[in-house]
C-alpha positions in Angstrom: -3.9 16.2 3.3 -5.8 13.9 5.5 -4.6 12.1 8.4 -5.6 8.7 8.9 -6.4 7.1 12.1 -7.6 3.4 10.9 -6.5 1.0 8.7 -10.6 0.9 7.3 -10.5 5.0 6.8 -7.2 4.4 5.1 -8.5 1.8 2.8 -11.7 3.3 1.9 -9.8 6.3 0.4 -7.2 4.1 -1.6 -9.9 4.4 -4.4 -10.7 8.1 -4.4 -7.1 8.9 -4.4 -6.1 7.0 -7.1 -4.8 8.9 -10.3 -5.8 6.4 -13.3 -3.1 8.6 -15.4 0.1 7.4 -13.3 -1.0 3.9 -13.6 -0.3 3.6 -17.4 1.3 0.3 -18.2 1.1 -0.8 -14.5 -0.5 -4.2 -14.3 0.1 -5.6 -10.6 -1.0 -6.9 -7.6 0.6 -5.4 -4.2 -0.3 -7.2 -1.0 0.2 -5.7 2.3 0.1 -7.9 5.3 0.0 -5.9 8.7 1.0 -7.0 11.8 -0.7 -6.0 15.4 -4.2 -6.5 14.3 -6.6 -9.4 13.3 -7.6 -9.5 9.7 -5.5 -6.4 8.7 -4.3 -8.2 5.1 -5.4 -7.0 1.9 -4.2 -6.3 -1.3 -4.2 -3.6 -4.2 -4.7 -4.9 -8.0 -3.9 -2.2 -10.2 -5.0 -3.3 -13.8 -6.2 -1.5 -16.6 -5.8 2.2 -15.2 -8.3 0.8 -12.7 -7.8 0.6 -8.9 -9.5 -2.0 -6.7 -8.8 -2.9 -3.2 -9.6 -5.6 -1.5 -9.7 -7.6 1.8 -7.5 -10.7 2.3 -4.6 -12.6 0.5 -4.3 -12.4 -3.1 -2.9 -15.8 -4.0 0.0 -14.6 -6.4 0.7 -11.0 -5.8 3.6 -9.4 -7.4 4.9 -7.3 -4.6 4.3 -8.2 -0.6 4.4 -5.2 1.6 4.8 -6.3 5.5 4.7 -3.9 8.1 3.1 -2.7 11.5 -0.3 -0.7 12.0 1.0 2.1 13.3 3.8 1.5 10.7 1.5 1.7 7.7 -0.3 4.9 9.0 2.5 6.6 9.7 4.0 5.7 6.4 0.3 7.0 4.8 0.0 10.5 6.6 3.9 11.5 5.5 4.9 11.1 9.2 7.9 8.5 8.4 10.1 8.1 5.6 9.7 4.7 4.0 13.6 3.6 3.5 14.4 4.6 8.0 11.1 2.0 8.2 13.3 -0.4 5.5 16.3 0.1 7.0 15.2 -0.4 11.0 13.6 -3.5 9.6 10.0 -2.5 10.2 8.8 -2.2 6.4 9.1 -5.6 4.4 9.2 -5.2 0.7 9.6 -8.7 -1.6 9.4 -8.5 -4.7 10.1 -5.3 -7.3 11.6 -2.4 -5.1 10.8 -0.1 -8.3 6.8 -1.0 -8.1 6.9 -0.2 -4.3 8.2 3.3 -5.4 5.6 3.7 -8.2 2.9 2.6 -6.0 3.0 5.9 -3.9 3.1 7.8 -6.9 -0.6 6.4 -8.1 -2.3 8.3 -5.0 -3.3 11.9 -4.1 -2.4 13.0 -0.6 
């Protein structure tokens, strides 16, 4: 498993990573909104058993993901569980709790 130090090396795999066959039926858009550094928004639009991931807001996204840097990369390299960051209040989740839990099932390790 890889260990990710940046939110651009993290992002750049999203798309390797992705397993079109868990993403059946899943049309959506997830945007997750970091907090600590400049211009560390972007969003994932799953469509089509297709993965693309982009830079920015998406201006209706189905689920909104909020959390820190350090957060997000812990969250990515297994170090944290996601419901302790959702519970101490430092992982945001509106929207469909069940698409939150699908998301991490549509990418490799």
């Amino acid at each position: 498993m890889a260990t990710y130090t940046s939110v651009s090396e993290l992002l750049a795999s999203y798309k390797s990573r992705f397993i079109p066959e868990n993403a059946g039926g899943v049309d959506t858009v997830i945007q997750i909104n970091l907090e600590g550094t400049p211009d560390e928004a972007f969003y994932v639009e799953i469509h089509n058993q297709e993965c693309v991931v982009e830079a920015g807001a998406h201006e209706a996204p189905v689920l909104t993901v909020s959390a820190t840097v350090e957060d997000w990369l812990k969250l990515n390299n297994h170090e944290v569980n996601p419901m302790l960051l959702m519970m101490q209040g430092k992982l945001k989740v509106e929207g469909p709790l069940h698409m939150a839990a699908r998301f991490q099932t549509m990418f490799r390790d």
